[in-house]
N, C-alpha and C positions, 0 to 999 in steps of 0.2 A: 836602131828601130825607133827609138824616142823622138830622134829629129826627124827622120822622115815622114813620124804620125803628126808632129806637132809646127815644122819648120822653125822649131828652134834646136841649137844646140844644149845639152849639158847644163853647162854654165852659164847658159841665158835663162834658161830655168831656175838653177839655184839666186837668179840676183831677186827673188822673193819668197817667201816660204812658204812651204809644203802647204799650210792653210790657205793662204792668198791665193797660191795657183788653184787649191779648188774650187775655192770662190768663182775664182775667173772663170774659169772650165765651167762650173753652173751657169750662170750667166750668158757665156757664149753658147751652152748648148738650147740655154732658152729661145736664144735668137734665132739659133739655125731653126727652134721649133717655129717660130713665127713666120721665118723665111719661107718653108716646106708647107704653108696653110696659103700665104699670098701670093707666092713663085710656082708657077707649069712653064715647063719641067724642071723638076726641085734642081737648086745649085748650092752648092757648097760653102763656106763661108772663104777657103780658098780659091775659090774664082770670085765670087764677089769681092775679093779684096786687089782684086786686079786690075779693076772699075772703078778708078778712085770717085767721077761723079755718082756712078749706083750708091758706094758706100755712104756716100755723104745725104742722096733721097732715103735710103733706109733706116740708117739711123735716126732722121730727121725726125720718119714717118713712126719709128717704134719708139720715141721718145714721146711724139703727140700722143700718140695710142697709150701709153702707159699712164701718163699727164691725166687722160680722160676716163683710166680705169684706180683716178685715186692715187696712184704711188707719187710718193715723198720725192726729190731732184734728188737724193744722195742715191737712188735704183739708177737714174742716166749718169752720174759719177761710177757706177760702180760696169759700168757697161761699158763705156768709154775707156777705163782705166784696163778694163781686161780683153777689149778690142785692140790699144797701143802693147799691150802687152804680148802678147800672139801676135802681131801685127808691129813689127817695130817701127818699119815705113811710116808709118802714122802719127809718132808721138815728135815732142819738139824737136828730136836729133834727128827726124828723119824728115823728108823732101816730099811727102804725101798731107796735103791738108784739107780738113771737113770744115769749110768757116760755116755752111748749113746746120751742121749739127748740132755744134760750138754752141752759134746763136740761139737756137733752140733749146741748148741746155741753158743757158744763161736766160731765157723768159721762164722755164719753168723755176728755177731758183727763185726770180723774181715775186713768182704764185704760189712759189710755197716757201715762203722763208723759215730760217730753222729756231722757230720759238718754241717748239713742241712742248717744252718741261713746262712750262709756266700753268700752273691749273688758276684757274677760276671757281668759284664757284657757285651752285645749283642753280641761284637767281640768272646767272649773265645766260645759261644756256637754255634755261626758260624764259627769258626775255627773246631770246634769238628766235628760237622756235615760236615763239607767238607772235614775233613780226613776220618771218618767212609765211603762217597762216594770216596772219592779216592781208598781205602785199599776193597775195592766193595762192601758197603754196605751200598750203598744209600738209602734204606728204612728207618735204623737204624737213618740215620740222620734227615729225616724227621721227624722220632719218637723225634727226640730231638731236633728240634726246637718247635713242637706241646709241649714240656714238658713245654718248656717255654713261648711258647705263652698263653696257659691255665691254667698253675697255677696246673695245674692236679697231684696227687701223682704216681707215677710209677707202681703200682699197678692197679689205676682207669683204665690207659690208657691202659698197655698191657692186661687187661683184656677186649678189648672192641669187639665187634661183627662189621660186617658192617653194620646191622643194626643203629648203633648207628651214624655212621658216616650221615651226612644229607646234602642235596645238597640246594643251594639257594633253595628262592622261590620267582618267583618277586610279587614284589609289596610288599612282605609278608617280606621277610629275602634276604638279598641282598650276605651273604656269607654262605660259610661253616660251620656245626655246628658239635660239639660233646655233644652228650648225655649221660653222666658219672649216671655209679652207675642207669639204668632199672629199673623198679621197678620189668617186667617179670624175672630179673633176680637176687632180693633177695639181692644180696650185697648189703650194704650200706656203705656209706663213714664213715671215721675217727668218724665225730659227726651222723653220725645216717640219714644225709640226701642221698633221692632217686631222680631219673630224676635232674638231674643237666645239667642245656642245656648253654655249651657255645660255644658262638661266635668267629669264627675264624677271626676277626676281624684285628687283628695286621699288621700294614703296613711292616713292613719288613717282610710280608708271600707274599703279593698279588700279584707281578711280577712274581712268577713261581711255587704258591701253585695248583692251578687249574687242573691242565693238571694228575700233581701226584694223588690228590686226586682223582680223578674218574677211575684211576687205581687201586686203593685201593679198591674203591666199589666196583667194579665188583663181580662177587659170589651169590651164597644165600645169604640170609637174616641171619642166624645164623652162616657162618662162620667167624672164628678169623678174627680179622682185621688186626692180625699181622706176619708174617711167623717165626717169631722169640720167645722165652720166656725169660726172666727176667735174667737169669743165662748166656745167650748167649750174651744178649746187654751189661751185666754188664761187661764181658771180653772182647770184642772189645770198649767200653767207655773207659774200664781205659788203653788202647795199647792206643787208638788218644790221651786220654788226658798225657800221657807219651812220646809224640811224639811232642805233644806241648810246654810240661813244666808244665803243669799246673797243682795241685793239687786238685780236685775237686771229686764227687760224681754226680751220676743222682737226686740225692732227692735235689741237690741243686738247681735244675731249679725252682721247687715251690717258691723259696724263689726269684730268681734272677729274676724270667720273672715280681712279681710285682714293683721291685727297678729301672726295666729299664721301665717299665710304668711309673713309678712317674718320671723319671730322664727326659725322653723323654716330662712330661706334657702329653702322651696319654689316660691316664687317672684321674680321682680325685680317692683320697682315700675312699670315699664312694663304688666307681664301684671298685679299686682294693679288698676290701673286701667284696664284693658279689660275684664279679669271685672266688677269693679263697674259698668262704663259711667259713670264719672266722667269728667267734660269734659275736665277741666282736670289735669295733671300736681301740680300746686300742691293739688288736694282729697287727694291718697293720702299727702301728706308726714308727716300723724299720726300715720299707721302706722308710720314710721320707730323 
């Protein structure tokens, strides 16, 4: 029953561990959701794989797509790795090959290289934000202060609704809030967690966050909260941070907005690891 669900045997399964295979299994089931949104009439990830040129525009096309909703090159690593894996035809022992994909994984590596730990601090990403508004793209900046006030991966945030965005409540919530990762809307974070509510709490927001944010709401309830996508912010980030001097990435705010928390005392390292949603007490220690 295993192989016939899976077209692998037994012991092609066990050559990786019960966690890895679920990983994969996540991953491919993401795909086929993707598949089943851009493909009438839905097909299967077993006949797409029958199609070695489909597989190779697909992957191409769900790697751009991910590229421009913010995710990191290690989400097309992990896509990749659990496509040869289900799929053995495809990896180096086998006689099926994606150089489309390939090359596409390797530009997005490129665009997002993996500096991520390195924090900065407060000044370089108020400088950033004040050239992206200079050069006229003061939304862009607010996006990248919110990066580093919330801990948020670039992903969470340019995906977010206005919806999502929440206005005080007195007596209740005295600031602004972001609601990361919906549950109405199915994605979930890096570890798997839904409705993630944080507090815009950060003193160097509250002098002139206000007035923006409720510019931003305005709309439906389901439209983006962003005018912008992933691929667009990425290019005007790296023009200010070139303009600066500075060598940095968007994915490094995760890392720098908890280092200026601890630096400033704004928070303990308990609350900096629940903001980020890190597991483990042991992941926030860098920060120190």
């Amino acid at each position: 029953m295993e192989s016939a669900s899976t077209s692998l045997s037994f012991l092609e399964r066990r050559a990786i561990s019960r966690k890895a295979q679920k990983y994969y299994q996540d991953e491919l089931d993401g795909l086929q959701v993707q598949l089943d949104r851009i493909i009438q009439p839905k097909v299967t990830l077993l006949d797409l794989a029958k199609d070695i040129d489909r597989v190779d525009l697909t992957l191409t096309d769900e790697f751009n797509r991910l590229f421009q909703g913010g995710h990191q090159s290690h989400k097309g690593d992990k896509i990749i790795a659990a496509w040869m894996h289900r799929f053995p035809a495809y990896n180096k022992q086998g006689g099926k090959k994606i150089p489309k994909a390939w090359r596409a994984l390797k530009g997005w590596r490129k665009l997002t290289p993996s500096r991520s730990r390195k924090g900065h601090g407060l000044p370089v990403w108020a400088g950033i934000a004040t050239v992206l508004a200079q050069q006229g793209h003061t939304v862009m900046g607010v996006f990248t202060l919110l990066l580093v006030s919330s801990y948020a991966r670039p992903n969470q945030l340019i995906g977010m609704r206005k919806s999502s965005l929440t206005r005080p409540l007195a007596t209740v919530l005295p600031h602004w809030a972001l609601l990361l990762n919906p549950e109405e809307h199915k994605a979930r974070s890096k570890v798997g967690d839904k409705d993630i509510s944080i507090v815009l709490d950060s003193p160097y927001l509250q002098s002139w966050i206000e007035p923006i944010l409720n510019v931003l709401k305005k709309g439906e309830p389901d439209d983006r909260l962003w005018t912008f996508d992933y691929s667009q912010y990425s290019k005007e980030f790296k023009k200010a941070a070139a303009l600066l001097g500075v060598d940095l990435v968007p994915y490094q705010a995760r890392h720098s907005g908890p280092a200026i928390d601890r630096a400033h005392k704004l928070r303990s390292q308990e609350e900096v690891q629940k903001r980020g949603q890190w597991a483990t007490f042991k992941s926030t220690q860098r920060y120190e």
